[in-house]
C-alpha positions in Angstrom: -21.6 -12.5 -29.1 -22.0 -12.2 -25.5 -21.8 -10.0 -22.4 -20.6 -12.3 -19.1 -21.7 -10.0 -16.1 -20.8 -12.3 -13.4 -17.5 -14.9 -13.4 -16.9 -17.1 -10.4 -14.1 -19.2 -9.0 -14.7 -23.2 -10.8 -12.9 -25.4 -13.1 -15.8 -24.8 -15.7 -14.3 -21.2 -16.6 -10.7 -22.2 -16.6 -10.5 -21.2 -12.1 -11.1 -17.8 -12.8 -12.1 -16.1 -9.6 -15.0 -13.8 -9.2 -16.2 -11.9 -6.3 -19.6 -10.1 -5.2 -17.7 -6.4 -4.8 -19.4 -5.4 -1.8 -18.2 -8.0 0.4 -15.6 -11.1 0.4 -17.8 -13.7 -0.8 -17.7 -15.7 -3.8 -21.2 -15.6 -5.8 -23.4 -18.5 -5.6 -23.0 -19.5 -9.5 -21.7 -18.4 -12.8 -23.1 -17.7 -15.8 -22.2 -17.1 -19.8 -23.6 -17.6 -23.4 -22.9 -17.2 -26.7 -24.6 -16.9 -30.1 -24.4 -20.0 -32.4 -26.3 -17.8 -35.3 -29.3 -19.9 -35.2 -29.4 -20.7 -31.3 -28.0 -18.7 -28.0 -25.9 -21.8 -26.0 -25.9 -21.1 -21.9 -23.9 -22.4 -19.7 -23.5 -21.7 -15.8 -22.1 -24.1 -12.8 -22.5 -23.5 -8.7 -19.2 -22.4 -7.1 -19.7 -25.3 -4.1 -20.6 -28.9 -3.3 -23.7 -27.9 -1.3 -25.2 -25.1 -3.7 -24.7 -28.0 -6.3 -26.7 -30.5 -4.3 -29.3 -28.0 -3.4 -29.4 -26.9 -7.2 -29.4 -30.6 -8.4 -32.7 -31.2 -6.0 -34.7 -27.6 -7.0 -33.9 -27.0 -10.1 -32.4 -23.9 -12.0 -35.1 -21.6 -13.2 -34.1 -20.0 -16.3 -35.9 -17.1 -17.8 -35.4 -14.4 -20.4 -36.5 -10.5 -21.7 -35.9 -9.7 -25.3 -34.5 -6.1 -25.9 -34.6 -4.7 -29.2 -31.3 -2.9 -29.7 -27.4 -4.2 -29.9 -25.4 -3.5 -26.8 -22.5 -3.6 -28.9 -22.9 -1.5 -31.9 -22.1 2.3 -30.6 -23.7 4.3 -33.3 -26.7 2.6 -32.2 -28.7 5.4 -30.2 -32.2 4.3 -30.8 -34.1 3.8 -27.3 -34.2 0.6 -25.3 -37.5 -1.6 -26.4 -38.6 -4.6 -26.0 -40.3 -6.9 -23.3 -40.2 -5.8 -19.3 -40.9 -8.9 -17.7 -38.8 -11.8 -17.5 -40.6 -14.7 -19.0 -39.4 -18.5 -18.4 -38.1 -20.2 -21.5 -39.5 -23.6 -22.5 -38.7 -26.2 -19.8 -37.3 -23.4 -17.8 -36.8 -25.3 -14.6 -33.7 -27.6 -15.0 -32.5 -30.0 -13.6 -29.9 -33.0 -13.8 -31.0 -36.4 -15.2 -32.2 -39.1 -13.0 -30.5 -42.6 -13.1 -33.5 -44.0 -15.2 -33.1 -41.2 -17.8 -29.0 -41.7 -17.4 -29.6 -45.5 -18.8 -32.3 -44.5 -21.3 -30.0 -41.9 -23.1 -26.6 -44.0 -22.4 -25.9 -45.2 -26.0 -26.0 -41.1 -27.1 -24.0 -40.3 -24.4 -19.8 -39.7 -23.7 -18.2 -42.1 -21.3 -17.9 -38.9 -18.8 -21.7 -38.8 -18.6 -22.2 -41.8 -16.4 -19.4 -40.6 -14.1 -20.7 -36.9 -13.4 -23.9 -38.1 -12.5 -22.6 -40.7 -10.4 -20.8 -37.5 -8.6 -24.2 -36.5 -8.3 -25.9 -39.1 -6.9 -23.5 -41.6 -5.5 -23.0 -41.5 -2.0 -20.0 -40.7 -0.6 -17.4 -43.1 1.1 -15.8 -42.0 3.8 -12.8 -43.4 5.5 -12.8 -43.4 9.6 -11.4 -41.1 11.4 -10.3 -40.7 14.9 -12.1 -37.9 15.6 -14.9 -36.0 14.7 -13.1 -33.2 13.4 -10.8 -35.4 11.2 -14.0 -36.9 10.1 -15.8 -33.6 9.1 -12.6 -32.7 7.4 -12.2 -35.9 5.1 -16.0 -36.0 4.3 -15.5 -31.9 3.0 -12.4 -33.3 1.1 -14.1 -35.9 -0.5 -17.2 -33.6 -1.2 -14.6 -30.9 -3.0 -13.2 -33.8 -5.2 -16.3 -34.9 -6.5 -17.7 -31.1 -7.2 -14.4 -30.3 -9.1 -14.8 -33.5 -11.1 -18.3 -33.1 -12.2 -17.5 -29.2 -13.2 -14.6 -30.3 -15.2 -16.2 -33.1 -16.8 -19.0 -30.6 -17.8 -16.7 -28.5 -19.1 -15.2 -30.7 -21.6 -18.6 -32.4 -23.4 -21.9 -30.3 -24.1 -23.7 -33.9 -23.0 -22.4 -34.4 -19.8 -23.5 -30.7 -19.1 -27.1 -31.3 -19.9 -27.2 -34.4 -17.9 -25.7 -32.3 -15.4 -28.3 -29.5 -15.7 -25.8 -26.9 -16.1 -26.9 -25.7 -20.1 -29.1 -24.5 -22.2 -29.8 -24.1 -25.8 -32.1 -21.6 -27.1 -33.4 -21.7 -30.4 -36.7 -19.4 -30.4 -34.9 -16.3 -31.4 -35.3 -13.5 -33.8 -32.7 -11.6 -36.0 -31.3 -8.8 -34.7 -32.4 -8.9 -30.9 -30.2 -9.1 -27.7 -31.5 -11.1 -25.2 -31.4 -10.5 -21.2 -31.0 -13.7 -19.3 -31.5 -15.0 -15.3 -30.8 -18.3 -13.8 -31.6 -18.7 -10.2 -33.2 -21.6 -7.9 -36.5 -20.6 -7.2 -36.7 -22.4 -4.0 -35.0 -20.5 -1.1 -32.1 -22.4 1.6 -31.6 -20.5 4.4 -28.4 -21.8 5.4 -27.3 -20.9 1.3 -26.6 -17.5 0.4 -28.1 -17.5 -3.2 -27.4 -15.4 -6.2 -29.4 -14.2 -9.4 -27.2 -14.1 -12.0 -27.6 -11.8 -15.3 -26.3 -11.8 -19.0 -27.1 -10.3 -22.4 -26.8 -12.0 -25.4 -26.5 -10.2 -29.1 -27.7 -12.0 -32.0 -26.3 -9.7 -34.5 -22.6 -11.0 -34.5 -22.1 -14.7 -33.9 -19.6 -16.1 -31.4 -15.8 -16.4 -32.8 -13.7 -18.8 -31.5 -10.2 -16.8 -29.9 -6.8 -18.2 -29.4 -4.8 -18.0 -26.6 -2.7 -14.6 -26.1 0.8 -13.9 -25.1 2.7 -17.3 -25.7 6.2 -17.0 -24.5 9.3 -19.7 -23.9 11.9 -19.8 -21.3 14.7 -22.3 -22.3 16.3 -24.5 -19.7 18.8 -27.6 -19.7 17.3 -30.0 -22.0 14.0 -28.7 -21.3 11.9 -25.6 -22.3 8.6 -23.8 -20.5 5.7 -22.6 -22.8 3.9 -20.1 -20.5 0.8 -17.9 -21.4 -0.6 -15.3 -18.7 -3.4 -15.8 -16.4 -6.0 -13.2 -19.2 -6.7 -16.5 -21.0 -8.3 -18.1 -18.0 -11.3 -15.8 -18.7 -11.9 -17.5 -22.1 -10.5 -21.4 -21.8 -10.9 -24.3 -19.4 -7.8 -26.3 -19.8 -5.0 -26.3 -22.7 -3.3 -28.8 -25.4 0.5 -27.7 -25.7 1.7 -28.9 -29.6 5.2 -29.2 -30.5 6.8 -29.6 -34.3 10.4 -29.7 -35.3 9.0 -28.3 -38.6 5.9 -25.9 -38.4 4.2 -28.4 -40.6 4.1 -31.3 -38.0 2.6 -31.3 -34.8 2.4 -33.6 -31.9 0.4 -32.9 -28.9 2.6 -33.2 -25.9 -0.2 -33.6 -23.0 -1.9 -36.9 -23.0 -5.1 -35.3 -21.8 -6.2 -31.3 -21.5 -3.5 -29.8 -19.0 -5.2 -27.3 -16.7 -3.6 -24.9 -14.4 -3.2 -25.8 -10.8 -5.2 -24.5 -8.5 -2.1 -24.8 -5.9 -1.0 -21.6 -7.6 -2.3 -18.2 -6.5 -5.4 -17.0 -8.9 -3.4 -14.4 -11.2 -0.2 -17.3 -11.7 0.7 -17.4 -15.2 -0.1 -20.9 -16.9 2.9 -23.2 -17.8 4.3 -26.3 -19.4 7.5 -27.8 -19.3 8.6 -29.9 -22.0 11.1 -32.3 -20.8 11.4 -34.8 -24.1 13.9 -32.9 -26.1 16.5 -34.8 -27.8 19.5 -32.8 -27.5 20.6 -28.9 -26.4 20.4 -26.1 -29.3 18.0 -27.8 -31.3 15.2 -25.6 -32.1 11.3 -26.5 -31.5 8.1 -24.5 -32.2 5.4 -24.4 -30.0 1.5 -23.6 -30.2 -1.3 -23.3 -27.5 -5.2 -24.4 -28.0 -7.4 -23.5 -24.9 -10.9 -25.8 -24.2 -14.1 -23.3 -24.1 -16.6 -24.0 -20.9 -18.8 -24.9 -23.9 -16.6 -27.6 -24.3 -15.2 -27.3 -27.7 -11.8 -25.6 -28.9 -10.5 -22.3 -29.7 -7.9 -21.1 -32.4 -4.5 -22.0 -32.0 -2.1 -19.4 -30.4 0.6 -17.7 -32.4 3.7 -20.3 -32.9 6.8 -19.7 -30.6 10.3 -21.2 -31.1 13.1 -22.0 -28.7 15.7 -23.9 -27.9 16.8 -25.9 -25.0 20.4 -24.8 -24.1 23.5 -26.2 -21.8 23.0 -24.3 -18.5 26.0 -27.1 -16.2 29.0 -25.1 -15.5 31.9 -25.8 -15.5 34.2 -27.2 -12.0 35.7 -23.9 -10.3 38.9 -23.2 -10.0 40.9 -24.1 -6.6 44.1 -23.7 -4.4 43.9 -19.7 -5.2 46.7 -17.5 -3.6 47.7 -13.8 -3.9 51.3 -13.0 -3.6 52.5 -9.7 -3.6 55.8 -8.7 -5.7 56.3 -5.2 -4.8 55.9 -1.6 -6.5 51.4 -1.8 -6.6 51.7 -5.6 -8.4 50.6 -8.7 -7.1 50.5 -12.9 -8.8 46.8 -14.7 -9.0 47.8 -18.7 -9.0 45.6 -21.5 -9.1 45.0 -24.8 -10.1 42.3 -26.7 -11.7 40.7 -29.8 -12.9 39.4 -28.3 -16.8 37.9 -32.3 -18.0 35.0 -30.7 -19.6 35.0 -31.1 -23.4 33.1 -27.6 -23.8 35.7 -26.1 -21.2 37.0 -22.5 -22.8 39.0 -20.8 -20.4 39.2 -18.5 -17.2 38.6 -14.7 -16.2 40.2 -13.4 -12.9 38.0 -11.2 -11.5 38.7 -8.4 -8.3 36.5 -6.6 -5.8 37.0 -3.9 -3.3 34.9 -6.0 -0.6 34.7 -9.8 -0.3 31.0 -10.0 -0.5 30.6 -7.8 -3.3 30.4 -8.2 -6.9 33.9 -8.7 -8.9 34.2 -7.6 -11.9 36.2 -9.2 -14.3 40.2 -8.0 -14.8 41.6 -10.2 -17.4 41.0 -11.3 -21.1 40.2 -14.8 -21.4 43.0 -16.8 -20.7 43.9 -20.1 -22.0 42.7 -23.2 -20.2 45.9 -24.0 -19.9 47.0 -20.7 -17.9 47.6 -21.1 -14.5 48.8 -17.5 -13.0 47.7 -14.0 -13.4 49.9 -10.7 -12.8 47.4 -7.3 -11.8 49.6 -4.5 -12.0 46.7 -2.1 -11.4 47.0 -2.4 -7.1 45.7 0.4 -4.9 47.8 -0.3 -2.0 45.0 2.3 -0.2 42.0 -0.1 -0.4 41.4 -3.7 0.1 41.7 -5.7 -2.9 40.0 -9.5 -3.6 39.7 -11.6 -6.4 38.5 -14.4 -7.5 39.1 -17.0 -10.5 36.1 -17.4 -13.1 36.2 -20.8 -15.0 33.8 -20.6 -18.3 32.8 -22.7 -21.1 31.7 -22.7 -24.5 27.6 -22.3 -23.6 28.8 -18.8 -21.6 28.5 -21.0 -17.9 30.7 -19.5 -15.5 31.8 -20.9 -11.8 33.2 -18.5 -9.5 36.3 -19.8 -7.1 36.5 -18.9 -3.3 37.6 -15.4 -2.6 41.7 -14.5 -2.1 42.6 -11.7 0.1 45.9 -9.3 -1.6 48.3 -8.8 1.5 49.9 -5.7 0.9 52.9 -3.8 2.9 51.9 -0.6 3.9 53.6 2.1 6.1 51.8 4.9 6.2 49.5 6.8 8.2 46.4 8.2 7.4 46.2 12.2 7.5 45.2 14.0 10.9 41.2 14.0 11.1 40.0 17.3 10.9 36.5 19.0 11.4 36.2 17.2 14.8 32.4 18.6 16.4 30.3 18.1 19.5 27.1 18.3 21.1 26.8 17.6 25.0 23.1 17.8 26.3 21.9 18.1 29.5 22.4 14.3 30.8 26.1 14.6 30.5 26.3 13.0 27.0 28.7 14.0 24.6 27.8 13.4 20.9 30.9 13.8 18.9 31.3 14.1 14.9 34.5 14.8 12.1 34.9 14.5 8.4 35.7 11.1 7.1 39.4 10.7 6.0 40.0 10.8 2.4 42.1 7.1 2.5 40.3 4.6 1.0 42.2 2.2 3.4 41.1 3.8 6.7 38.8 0.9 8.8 38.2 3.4 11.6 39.1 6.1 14.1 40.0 6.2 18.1 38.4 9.0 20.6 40.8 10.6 23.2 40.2 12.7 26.3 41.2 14.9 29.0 40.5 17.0 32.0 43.4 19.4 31.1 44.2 19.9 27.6 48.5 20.3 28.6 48.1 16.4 30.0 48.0 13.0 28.4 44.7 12.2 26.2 43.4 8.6 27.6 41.4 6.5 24.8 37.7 5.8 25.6 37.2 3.4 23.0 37.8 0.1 23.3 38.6 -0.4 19.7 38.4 1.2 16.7 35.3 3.2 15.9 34.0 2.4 12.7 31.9 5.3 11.9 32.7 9.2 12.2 31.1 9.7 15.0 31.3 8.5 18.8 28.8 9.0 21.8 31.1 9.6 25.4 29.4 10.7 28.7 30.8 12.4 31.0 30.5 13.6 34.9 28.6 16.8 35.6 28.7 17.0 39.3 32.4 18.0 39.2 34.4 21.6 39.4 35.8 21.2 36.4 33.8 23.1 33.8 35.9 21.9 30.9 36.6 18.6 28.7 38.9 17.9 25.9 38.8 15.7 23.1 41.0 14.4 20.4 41.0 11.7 17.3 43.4 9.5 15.1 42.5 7.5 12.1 43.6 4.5 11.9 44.3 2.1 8.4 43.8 -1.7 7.9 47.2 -2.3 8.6 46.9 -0.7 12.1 48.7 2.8 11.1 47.8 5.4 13.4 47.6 9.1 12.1 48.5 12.3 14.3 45.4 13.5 16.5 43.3 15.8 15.7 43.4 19.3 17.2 42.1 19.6 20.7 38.4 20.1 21.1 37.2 22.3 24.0 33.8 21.8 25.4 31.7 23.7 28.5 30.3 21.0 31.0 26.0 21.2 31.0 24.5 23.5 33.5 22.5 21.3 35.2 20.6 24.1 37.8 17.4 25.0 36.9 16.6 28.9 37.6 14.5 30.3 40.4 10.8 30.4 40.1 8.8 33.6 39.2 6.2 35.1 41.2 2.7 35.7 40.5 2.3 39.2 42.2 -1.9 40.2 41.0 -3.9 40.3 38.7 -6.8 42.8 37.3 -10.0 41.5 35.1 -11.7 43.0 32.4 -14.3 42.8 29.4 -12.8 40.1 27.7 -9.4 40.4 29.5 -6.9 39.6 32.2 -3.9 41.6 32.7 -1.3 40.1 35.6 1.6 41.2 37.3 5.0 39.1 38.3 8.6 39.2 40.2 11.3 37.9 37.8 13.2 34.9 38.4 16.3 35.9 40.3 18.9 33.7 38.5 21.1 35.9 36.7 21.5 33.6 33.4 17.4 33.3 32.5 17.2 34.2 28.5 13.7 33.2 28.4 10.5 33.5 30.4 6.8 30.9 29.0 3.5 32.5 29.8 1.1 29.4 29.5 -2.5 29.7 29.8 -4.9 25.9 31.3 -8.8 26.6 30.5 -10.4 24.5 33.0 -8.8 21.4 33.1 -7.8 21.3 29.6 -4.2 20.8 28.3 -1.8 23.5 29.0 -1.1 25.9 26.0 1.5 28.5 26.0 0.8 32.3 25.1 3.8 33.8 24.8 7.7 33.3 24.9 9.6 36.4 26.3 13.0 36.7 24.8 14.4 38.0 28.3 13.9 38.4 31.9 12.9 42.2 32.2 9.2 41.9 30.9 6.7 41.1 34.2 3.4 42.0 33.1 1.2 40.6 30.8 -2.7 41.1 29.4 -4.4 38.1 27.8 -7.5 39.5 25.5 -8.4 36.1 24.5 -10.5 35.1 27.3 -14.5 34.0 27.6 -17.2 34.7 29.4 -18.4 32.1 32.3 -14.9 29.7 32.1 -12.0 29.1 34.6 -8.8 30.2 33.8 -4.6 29.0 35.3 -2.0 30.6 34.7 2.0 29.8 35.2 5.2 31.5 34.5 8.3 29.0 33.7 12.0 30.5 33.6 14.3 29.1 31.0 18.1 29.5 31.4 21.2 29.7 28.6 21.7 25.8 29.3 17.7 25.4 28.5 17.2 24.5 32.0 13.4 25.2 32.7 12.1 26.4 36.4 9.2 24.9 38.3 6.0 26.5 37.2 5.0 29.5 39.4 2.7 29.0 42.0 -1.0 28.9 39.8 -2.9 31.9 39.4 -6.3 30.3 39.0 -9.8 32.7 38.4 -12.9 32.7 37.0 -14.2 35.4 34.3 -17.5 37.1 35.7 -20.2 36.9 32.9 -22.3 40.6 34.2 -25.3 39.5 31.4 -24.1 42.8 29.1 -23.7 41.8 25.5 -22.2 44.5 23.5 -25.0 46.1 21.0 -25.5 48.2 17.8 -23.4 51.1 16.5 -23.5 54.1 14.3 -27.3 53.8 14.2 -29.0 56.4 12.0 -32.4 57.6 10.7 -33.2 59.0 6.8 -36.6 60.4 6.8 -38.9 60.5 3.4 -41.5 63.1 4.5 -43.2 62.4 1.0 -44.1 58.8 1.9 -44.1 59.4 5.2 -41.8 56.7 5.6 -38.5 56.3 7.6 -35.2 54.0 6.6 -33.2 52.7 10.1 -29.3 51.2 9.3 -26.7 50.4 11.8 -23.6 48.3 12.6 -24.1 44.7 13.9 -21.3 43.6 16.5 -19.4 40.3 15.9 -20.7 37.4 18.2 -23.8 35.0 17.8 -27.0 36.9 17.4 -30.1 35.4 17.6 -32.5 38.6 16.5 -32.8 42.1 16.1 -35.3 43.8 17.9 -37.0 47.1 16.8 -38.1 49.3 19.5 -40.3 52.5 18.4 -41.2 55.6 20.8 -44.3 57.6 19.4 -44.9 61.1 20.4 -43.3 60.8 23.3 -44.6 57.6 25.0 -41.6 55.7 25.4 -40.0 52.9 23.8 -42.2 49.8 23.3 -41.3 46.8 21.3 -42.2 47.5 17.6 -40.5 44.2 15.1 -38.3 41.6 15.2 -35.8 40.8 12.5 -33.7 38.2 12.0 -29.9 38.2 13.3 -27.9 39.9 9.9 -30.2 42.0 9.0 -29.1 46.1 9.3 -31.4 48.1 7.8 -35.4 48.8 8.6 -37.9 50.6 6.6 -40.9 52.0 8.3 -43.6 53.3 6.1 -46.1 54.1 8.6 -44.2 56.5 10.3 -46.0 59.2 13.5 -44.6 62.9 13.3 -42.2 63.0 16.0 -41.8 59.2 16.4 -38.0 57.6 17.6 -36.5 54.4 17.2 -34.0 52.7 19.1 -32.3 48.9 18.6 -31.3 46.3 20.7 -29.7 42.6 20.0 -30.5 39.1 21.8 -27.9 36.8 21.5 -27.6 33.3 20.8 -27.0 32.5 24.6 -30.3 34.0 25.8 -28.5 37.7 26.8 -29.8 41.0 25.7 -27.1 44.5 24.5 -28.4 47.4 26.0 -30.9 49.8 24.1 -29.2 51.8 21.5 -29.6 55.5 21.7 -33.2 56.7 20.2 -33.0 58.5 16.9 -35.6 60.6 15.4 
C-alpha cells in the first residue's frame, strides 16, 4: 500500500494535474509506489522536456528512512521509530541507459524501449521557419511530442521505464515497516526550479489492483458513449473499452490503450463512442480496464448495458392555417408528406406567445388526419399553435408557428390607480395598475393645461409598460398639469380614460440664506447665534460642522425655521472649526450655505484634574489610605504631592495613569496630601485640594 504525496500534470499518471499550493506552478516531478509483498516498485517522471533532459544528464538520487509503525492502521498509537536520516538505496543515483547498454540489453527488451531512448537521445529535426519566433515555436512543439511519447511509453512497460530511469524496485525490506522515500537531482540548474518529492510506503498490506469507478452509457443513433469521471485519472494511464452481446464474450473495441485527450479541460470526464453497432434497440454490455503508471492492468469496471436507439425525426408538418368559425372556436389545417415507415401520428400544440413553449392540445391523431377544431379560445389573449409530427421511437418535429385571428370588439376597462411623481427638473414619473385583460398590448398618456379642455396624447404609440416618464415646463404661471390614460387591446380597442390626475408644478426657488450673527467659546464648546432665512415656506434648517479642511458633516436637522441658536459640545482642543447654516424649503430646494463662521478653539494648557479626593487615617499603624476620582481623557501619571508639618506641597510618588488609591505608611502628624494628573499630551490639572 502506498501514500502518493505529490501528483503532477503527465501522461505517466493518466494527465492528472498537480500543483505546488502556494503558488501557480506545476512541481518539477512526480512520484508514487506501491508494495509488491516482497519488493516496494517506484515510479516518478519530470513534468517538462528540459527537467527531463537535465534529469537524464544528472541523475535522480533516490534515498530512503525506515519508520517503524503503519500510517494506515488507526489503532496503532505506538510512537514514531525508526531511522532519522535519509540513506541512499543501492545504486541510488539513476539514470537512463546509454546507447551501448540500449544494444547490450536489446533482445530482453519491448519494441518501445529503443524508441524512448531514441526520444532521449536523438536529436531533434526541425523544419525551417521564416522567422525566429516561428522557429522557437516549432522546436518547443517538437520537444513536447517527444517528452509526451517517452512518458507514455514508460507508462505502458516496466522495461522501457528503467531504460528510461524513471523506476525503481526495492527488495531490501523488512516485515511490517513503512518506508519514507525522496527522489531529487542532486546537481542544482539555476534556470530549473527543482522539487524534492516525498512518499511513504507500508509493507503491511500489499498493493490491490482497483477497477475503474462510475461507468455510465448515453445512447445515441446507432451509436452509444461509455464515459467514466475524471477520479479514475488518479489511478490509470489510458483505458481498454470491451463490448459483448452476451456478458460471456468480449471484444476489445480500441485497437491500442485509448487515453483521454488532453485538448479537454483537466476535470473532463473520460469517453468512448462506439460507432460499430449493427442495428438500433439491440442491447450491448460494456466494461472498462484502466493501465496503472506501473504499467500493468487493473480490475475490470462493473458491466453497463445500453442500447443504441432511433433519434431522426420525422418531416414536419406544412401549409398550417388558423381559421376562425365563430362563438371562441377556431380550425388547425395542414398538410404533410408522412413517408416514414415508423411515422405514428400528429399532436397540435398552442401557446400564449410565439416564442414560448406549446403545450400539446390534442390526442394523437391519425396520420391520416389533416384538421383540428380547439373549442377552448380565449378571445382575451393571443393564441398560437403549432402542428407536432411524431413517430414510433417518440421523435417529434415541430411545424412553423400559426397566428389565431380573432374578431374582437371590445374595449378594455378604464385604467384606474393612475400616480405621479414630478421632481425638481420638471420630470413627471407617472404609474397605474395594469388592466386585468389578458389581451391588452399597452396604454396611451394624455395631457392638459386645463383639466375642462381637450387631453392631447404625448406618446407616440402605445406604451407597453404601466408607467410613462413626461417632462414638463416649469418656468410658466401655470402651477397645474393634468393627466389622463386609456388601455388599449391587440385589436386596437381603446378604453375610456382614466380619471383626471392633478399635479402642482416643482418650486424651483431656492430660500434665502441665513445669517451667522456671533458666536461665544467655551471649555469644550461653541455656542452661535443666527437670523432665519426670510422665505416664508423653509420646513427645514442643516447645521453642518468642517474640522479643518475635512469633509463637511452635518450636526443637526431643525424641523422648522424658528430655532437660531445652537451650542456644539463636541469640539477639541488646538483644531479649526466652519460652520454653515443651509435652508430647506417644502419643494426640498436647499439655500446657499451661510456665509462661513470659521474659528479656532484656544487650548489655555488646563487639563481637568481629580475629584472627590479623600483621606482615612490608621493612627495604629500610623499609616494613611488616599482614593479619588480619575477624569476621562488620556492620562499619562498620577502624581502624589505631600505637605509635612506645614512646609508645603513637594512632590512625594508617581503612579501610574488608573491607579486611585495610595497607601502611606510612613505618615508625619499633621502631614496633607494633595493630587495632580499629567496627561498624555504633556499638560498638567491643577493641584487638588490638600487633605489631612
Amino acid at each position: 500500500m502506498a501514500v502518493l504525496f505529490i501528483m503532477t500534470a503527465n501522461s505517466i499518471f493518466a494527465q492528472r494535474a498537480s500543483k505546488d499550493e502556494d503558488s501557480t506552478r506545476s512541481f518539477s516531478h512526480a512520484f508514487i509506489g506501491r508494495f509488491q509483498g516482497d519488493s516496494i516498485e517506484l515510479r516518478w517522471a519530470p513534468t517538462s522536456f528540459v527537467i527531463w533532459q537535465h534529469a537524464a544528464e544528472e541523475g535522480w538520487k533516490l534515498e530512503r528512512i525506515e519508520l517503524s509503525k503503519s500510517f494506515y492502521n488507526l489503532n496503532d498509537q505506538s510512537p514514531l521509530t525508526g531511522d532519522t536520516v535519509f540513506k541512499a538505496v543501492p545504486g541510488g543515483l539513476i539514470k537512463p541507459w546509454t546507447q551501448e547498454e540500449m544494444t547490450l540489453k536489446a533482445a530482453k527488451t519491448d519494441s518501445n524501449t529503443g524508441a524512448a531512448l531514441q526520444l532521449l537521445y536523438g536529436p531533434s529535426v526541425i523544419p525551417a521557419a521564416s522567422d525566429p519566433f516561428g522557429a522557437m515555436k516549432k522546436l518547443e512543439e517538437d520537444q513536447a511530442r517527444r517528452f509526451g511519447f517517452a512518458m507514455i511509453a514508460a507508462d505502458f512497460s516496466s522495461v522501457t521505464a528503467n531504460a528510461l530511469g524513471l523506476r525503481f524496485v526495492d527488495r531490501n525490506l523488512k516485515a511490517g515497516k513503512a518506508y519514507l522515500y525522496r527522489i531529487y537531482v542532486p546537481v542544482y540548474n539555476s534556470d530549473l526550479l527543482m522539487d524534492t518529492i516525498q512518499v511513504i510506503v507500508d509493507t503491511r498490506a500489499p498493493w490491490e489492483p482497483t477497477k475503474v469507478q462510475k461507468v455510465f452509457t448515453e445512447s445515441g443513433d446507432k451509436e452509444i458513449s461509455i464515459n467514466w469521471p475524471p477520479l479514475n485519472d488518479q489511478f490509470f494511464s489510458a483505458y481498454d473499452i470491451e463490448r459483448s452481446s452476451d456478458k460471456k464474450n468480449w471484444t476489445v473495441l480500441n485497437y491500442k490503450p485509448y487515453m483521454v485527450s488532453k485538448s479537454f479541460a483537466d476535470e473532463s470526464a473520460g469517453f468512448y463512442v462506439d460507432t460499430t453497432l449493427e442495428a438500433n434497440y439491440k442491447t450491448y454490455h460494456y466494461r472498462v480496464r484502466g493501465y496503472s503508471a506501473f504499467g500493468d492492468k487493473g480490475l475490470y469496471s462493473d458491466i453497463v448495458s445500453a442500447s443504441s436507439r432511433d433519434l431522426k425525426a420525422p418531416a414536419p408538418a406544412l401549409d398550417i392555417k388558423v381559421i376562425d368559425l365563430g362563438m371562441n372556436k377556431v380550425k388547425i389545417t395542414w398538410a404533410a408528406f408522412a413517408t416514414e415507415k415508423d411515422f405514428k401520428g400528429f399532436y397540435v400544440g398552442k401557446s400564449v406567445e410565439a416564442a414560448g413553449t406549446f403545450p400539446k392540445i390534442s390526442k394523437l391523431l391519425n396520420p391520416s388526419v389533416r384538421e383540428y377544431i380547439d373549442d377552448n379560445i380565449n378571445p382575451l389573449v393571443s393564441n398560437y399553435y403549432v402542428v407536432i409530427t411524431t413517430d414510433t421511437s417518440g421523435n417529434e418535429s415541430v411545424s412553423y408557428v400559426a397566428y389565431a385571428d380573432l374578431m374582437d370588439t371590445i374595449a378594455p376597462a378604464k385604467p384606474i390607480g393612475l400616480t405621479a411623481e414630478v421632481d425638481t427638473f420638471g420630470y413627471v414619473y407617472l404609474n397605474w395598475k395594469e388592466g386585468e385583460e389578458k389581451d391588452i398590448i399597452g396604454y396611451r398618456v394624455y395631457w392638459a393645461n386645463d383639466p375642462n379642455a381637450e387631453f392631447s396624447q404625448i406618446t407616440g404609440d402605445f406604451v407597453p409598460g404601466i408607467n410613462y416618464t413626461d417632462s414638463i415646463e416649469l418656468n410658466t404661471l401655470t402651477e397645474k398639469v393634468y393627466y389622463r390614460v386609456a388601455a388599449v387591446d391587440h385589436r386596437y380597442n381603446h378604453s375610456e380614460m382614466s380619471d383626471i390626475l392633478t399635479l402642482n408644478r416643482p418650486d424651483k426657488v431656492a430660500p434665502v440664506s441665513p445669517v451667522i450673527l456671533n458666536y461665544q467659546t467655551g471649555d469644550n464648546q461653541v455656542s452661535f447665534q443666527w437670523i432665519n432665512s426670510t422665505s416664508t415656506d423653509v420646513v427645514k434648517q442643516i447645521l453642518r460642522r468642517r474640522e479643518g479642511i475635512g469633509e463637511w458633516k452635518i450636526l443637526s436637522e431643525i424641523a422648522n425655521n424658528k430655532v437660531d441658536q445652537y451650542s456644539d459640545k463636541t469640539v477639541e482642543k488646538k483644531k479649526d472649526y466652519t460652520y454653515e447654516i443651509i435652508a430647506v424649503d417644502d419643494a426640498g430646494n436647499f439655500s446657499e450655505p451661510s456665509f462661513p463662521l470659521e474659528l479656532t478653539i484656544i487650548d489655555n494648557g488646563q487639563r481637568e484634574g481629580v475629584s472627590g479626593l479623600r483621606i482615612t487615617k490608621d493612627d495604629k499603624n500610623k499609616s494613611v489610605q488616599l482614593n479619588w476620582i480619575l477624569p476621562a481623557g488620556k492620562i499619562a501619571k498620577v502624581l502624589v504631592y505631600k505637605n509635612n508639618a506645614e512646609e508645603g506641597l513637594i512632590y512625594y510618588r508617581t503612579l501610574t495613569a488608573k491607579e486611585n488609591a495610595f497607601k502611606d505608611n510612613y505618615s508625619t502628624p499633621g502631614a496633607s496630601w494633595a493630587i495632580k494628573l499629567v496627561y498624555s499630551d504633556g499638560m498638567d490639572s491643577a493641584m487638588s485640594e490638600e487633605v489631612k
